[in-house]
C-alpha positions as CSV (number, residue, x, y, z in Angstrom):
1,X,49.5,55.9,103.8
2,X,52.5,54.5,106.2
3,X,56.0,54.6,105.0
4,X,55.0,50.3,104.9
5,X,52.7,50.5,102.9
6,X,54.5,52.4,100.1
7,X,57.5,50.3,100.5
8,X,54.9,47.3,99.8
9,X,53.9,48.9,97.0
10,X,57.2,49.5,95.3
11,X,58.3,45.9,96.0
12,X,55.0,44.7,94.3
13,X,55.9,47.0,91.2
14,X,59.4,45.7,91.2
15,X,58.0,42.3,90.4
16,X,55.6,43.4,88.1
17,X,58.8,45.4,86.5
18,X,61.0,42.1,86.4
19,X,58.1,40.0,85.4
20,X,57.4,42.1,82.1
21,X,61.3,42.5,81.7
22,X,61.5,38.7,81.6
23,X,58.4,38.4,78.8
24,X,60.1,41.4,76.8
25,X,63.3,39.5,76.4
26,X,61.7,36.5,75.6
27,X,59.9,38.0,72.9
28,X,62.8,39.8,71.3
29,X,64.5,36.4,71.6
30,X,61.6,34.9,69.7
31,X,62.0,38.4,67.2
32,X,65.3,37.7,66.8
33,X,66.5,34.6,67.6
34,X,63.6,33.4,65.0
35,X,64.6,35.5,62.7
36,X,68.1,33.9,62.7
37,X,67.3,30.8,62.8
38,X,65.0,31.3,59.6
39,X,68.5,32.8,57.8
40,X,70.2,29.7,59.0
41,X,68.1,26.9,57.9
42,X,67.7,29.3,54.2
43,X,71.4,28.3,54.2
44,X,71.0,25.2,55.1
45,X,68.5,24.4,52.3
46,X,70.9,26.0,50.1
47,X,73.7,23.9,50.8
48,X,71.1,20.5,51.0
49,X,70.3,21.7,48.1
50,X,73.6,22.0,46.1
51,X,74.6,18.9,47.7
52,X,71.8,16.3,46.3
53,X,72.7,18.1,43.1
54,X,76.1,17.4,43.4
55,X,76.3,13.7,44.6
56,X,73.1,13.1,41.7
57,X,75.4,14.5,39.0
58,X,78.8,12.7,39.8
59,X,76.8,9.5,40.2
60,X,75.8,9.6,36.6
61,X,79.4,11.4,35.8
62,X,81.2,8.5,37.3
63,X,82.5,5.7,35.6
64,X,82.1,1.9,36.7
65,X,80.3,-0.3,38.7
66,X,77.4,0.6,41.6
67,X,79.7,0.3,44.6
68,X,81.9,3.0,43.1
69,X,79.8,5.4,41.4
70,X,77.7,5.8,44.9
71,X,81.1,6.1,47.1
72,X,81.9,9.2,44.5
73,X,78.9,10.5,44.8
74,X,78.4,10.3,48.8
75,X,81.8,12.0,48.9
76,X,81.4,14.5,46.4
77,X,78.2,15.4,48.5
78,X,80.2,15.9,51.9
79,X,82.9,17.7,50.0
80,X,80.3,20.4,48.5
81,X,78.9,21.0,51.7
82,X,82.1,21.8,53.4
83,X,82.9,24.2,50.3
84,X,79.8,26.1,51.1
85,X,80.2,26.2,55.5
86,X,78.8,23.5,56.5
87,X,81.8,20.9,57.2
88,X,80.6,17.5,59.0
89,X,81.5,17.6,62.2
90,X,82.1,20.9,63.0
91,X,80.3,23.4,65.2
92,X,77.7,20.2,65.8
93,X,77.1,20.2,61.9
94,X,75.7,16.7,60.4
95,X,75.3,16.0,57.4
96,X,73.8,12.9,56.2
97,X,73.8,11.0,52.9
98,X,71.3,8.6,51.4
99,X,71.2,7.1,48.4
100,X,68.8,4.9,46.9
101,X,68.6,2.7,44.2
102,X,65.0,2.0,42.0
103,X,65.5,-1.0,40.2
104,X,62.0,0.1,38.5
105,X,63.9,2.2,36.6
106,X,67.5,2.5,36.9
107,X,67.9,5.2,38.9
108,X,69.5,6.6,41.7
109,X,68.3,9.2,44.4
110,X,70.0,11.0,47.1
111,X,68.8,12.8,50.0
112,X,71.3,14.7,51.9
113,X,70.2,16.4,55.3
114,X,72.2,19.3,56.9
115,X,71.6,19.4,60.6
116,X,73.4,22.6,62.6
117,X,71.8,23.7,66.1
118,X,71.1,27.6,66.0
119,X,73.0,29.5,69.3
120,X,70.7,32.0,70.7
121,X,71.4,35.2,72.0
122,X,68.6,36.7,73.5
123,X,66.3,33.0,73.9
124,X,69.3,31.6,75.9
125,X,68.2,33.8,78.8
126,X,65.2,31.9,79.4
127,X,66.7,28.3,78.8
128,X,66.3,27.9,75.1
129,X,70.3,28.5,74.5
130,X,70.1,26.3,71.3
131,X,67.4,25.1,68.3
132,X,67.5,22.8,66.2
133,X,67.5,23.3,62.6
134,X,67.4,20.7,59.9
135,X,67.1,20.9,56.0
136,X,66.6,18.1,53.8
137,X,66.9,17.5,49.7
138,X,66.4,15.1,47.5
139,X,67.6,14.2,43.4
140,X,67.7,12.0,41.0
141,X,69.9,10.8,38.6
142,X,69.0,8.7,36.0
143,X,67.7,8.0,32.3
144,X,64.4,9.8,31.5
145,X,61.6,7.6,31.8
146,X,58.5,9.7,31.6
147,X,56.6,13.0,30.4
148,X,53.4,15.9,31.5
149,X,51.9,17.5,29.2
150,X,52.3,14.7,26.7
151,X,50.1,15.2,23.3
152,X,47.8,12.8,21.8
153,X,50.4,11.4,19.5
154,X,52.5,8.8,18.7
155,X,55.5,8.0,16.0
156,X,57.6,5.3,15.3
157,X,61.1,4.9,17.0
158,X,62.5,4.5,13.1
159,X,61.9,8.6,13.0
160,X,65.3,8.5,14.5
161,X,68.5,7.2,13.8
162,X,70.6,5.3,16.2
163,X,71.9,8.4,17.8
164,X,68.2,9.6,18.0
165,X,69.6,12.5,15.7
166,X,67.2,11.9,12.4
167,X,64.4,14.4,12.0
168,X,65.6,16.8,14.7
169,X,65.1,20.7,13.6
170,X,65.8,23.0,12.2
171,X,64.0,22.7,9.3
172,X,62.5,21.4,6.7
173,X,59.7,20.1,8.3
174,X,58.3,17.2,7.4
175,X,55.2,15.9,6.9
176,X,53.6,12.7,8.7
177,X,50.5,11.0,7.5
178,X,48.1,8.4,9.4
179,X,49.0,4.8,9.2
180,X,47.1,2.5,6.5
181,X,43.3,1.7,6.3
182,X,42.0,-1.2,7.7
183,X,43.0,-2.7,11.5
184,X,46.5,-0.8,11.2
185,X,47.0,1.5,13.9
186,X,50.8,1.9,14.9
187,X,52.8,4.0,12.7
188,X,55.9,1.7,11.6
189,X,57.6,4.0,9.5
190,X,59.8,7.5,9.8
191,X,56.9,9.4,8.5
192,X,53.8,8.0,9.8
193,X,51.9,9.4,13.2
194,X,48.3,8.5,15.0
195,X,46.0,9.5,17.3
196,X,46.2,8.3,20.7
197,X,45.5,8.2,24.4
198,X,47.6,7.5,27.4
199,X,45.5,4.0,28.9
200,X,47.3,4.1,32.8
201,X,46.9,8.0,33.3
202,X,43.6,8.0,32.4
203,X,42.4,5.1,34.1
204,X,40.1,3.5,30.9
205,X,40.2,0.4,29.2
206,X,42.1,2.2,26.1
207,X,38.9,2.8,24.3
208,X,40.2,5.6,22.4
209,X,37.9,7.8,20.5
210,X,38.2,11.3,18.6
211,X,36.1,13.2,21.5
212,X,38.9,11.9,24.1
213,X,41.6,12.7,21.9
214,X,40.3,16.0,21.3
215,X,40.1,16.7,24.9
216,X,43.5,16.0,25.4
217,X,44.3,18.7,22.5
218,X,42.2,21.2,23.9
219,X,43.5,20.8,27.5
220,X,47.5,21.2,27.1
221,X,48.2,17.1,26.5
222,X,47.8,14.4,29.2
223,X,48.4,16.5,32.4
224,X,49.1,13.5,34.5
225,X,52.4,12.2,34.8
226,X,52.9,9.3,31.8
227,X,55.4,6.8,32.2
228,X,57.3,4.0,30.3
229,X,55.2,1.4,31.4
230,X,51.6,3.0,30.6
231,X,49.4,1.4,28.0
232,X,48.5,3.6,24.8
233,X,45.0,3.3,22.9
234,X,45.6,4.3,19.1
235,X,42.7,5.3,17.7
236,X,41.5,3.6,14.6
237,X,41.7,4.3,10.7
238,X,39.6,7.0,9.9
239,X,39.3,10.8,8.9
240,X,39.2,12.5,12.2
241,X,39.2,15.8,10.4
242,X,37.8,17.0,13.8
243,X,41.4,16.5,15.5
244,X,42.9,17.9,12.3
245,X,41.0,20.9,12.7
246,X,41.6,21.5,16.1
247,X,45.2,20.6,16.4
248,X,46.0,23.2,13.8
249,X,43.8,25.8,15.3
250,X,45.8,25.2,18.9
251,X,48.9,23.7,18.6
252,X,50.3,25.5,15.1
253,X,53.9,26.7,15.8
254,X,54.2,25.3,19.6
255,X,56.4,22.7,20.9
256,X,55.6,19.8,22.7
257,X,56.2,16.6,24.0
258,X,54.9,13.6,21.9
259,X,55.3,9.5,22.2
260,X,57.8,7.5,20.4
261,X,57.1,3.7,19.9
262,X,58.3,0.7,18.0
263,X,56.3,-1.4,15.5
264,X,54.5,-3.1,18.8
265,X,53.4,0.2,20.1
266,X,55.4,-0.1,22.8
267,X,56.0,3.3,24.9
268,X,60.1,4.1,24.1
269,X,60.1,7.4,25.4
270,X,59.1,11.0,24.8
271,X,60.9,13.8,22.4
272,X,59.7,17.2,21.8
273,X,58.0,18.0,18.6
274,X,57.4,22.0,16.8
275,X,54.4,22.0,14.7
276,X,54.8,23.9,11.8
277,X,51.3,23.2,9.6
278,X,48.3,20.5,9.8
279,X,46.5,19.9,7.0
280,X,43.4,17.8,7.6
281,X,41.0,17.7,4.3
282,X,43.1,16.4,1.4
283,X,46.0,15.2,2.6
284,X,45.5,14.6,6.6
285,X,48.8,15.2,7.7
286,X,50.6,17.3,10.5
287,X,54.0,18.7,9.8
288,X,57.2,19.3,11.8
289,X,60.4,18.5,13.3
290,X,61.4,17.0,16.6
291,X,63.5,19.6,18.4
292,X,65.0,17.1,21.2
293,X,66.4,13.2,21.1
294,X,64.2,10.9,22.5
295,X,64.2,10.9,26.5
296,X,65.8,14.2,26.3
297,X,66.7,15.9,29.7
298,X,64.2,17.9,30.4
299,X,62.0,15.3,30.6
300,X,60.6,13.7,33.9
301,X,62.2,10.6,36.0
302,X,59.4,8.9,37.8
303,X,60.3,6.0,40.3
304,X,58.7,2.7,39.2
305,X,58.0,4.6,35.8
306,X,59.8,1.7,34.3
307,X,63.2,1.8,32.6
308,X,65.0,4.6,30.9
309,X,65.7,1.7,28.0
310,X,68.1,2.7,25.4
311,X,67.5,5.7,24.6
312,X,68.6,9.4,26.1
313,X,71.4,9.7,28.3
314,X,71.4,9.7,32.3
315,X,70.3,13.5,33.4
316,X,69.9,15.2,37.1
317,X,66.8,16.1,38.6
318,X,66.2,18.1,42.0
319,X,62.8,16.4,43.2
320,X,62.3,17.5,46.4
């Protein structure tokens, strides 16, 4: 072998060399330049986050009419994110407000987006110097106008007073009977209940019947979200000793959301209810106490769920 050839050969492996080097920084850039950037936009989702929150509650918070209550909130949204490192318009941070108004249901929500371009260390050497990274989060103020998990029952509004305080724990509980024989179906008084199902979430003609109201018993309530604006089906006078049965065999000393009407049997709202006792031979009663006003928070905020009406009090959700 010439003194050539071995030169050739050590240039070849120089190239190899610088070739490998070259992928080995590249993927310690990807190691931990990713990894950074993964930190960064966990911060940034953090601060989207408190943000939303922030510019949700002060909306609600804020006295007067639309144009002022959303100037306070978009400001109090910029504000928090600057408390928490992420100032607009510095270092190339954005961060971007929007608020939107559902006339469906009196609401407001507000997405805030914090948008800061990760500096790489190691990436840089092979022409990524910068990534993007962008976190977005939405919430919602406004009055409560739906429920999941809602039971199979229904009670008149008048089982409240005008603050919605009437009949709220702790005890003694109190028991509620069916409504009166014949066509009567809606409770219309503080200590009447029935048997129902949700019409919209279920997609029937509100043919209500004691095998779909049982169903709904034995599977945790309606699962689906129910709003404001769904249809209930009352099931008629009768004995259902079935439902009886079965709702004191599952549901005896739980809590759970229930439907509050007026004499029409038209959806108010939702409160949560603690049954204490049913009794379903003699009697055919369940007993209890609400534990929550009616449209509590806690309760769900569903655009185009129709109106919060006049009950509850405007509460915060983080939806997204």
């Amino acid at each position: 072998m010439t003194s050539r050839d071995t030169r050739g050969q050590q240039g070849q492996a120089l190239v190899v060399f610088v070739l490998a080097l070259v992928a080995i920084i590249a993927m310690t850039g990807l190691v931990l330049d990713g990894g950074a950037a993964f930190a960064q936009r966990r911060a940034q989702q953090n601060v989207a986050d408190l943000a939303a929150v922030a510019a949700a509650v002060t909306y609600g918070n804020t006295v007067g009419a639309h144009g002022a209550k959303d100037a306070a909130a978009r400001a109090r949204a910029l504000e928090v994110a600057a408390q928490n490192g992420f100032p607009d318009g510095v270092n190339d941070t954005e961060i971007i407000v929007d608020g939107n108004a559902n006339p469906g249901n009196g609401s407001m929500t507000y997405e805030v987006t914090v948008e800061r371009p990760h500096r790489n260390n190691f990436a840089g050497l092979v022409g990524q110097p910068t990534w993007p990274v962008a976190a977005d989060a939405q919430a919602i103020a406004g009055l409560p106008n739906a429920a999941i998990g809602a039971m199979p029952i229904i009670f008149n509004i008048e089982a409240f007073d005008a603050q919605n305080q009437a009949g709220q724990g702790p005890p003694p509980p109190v028991p509620y009977s069916l409504p009166g024989t014949g066509n009567e179906d809606v409770p219309k008084d503080a200590t009447s209940f029935n048997w129902t199902v949700y019409c919209t979430a279920l997609g029937n003609d509100c043919n209500a019947n004691s095998e779909t109201v049982r169903k709904l018993i034995e599977q945790n309530g309606e699962d689906a979200v129910v709003t404001l604006n769904a249809d209930i089906g009352p099931l008629n006078a009768g004995d259902h000793v079935t439902l009886f049965e079965r709702m004191g065999q599952r549901w005896t000393g739980a809590e759970f959301p229930v439907a509050i009407v007026d004499d029409e049997g038209r959806l108010q709202g939702w409160a949560m209810f603690h049954l204490t006792a049913v009794e379903g031979n003699n009697r055919k009663v369940i007993i209890g106490y609400f534990v929550s006003p009616v449209n509590a928070e806690g309760m769900e905020i569903v655009s185009g769920g129709g109106l919060g009406g006049a009950f509850g009090s405007y509460t915060m959700q983080l939806v997204n």
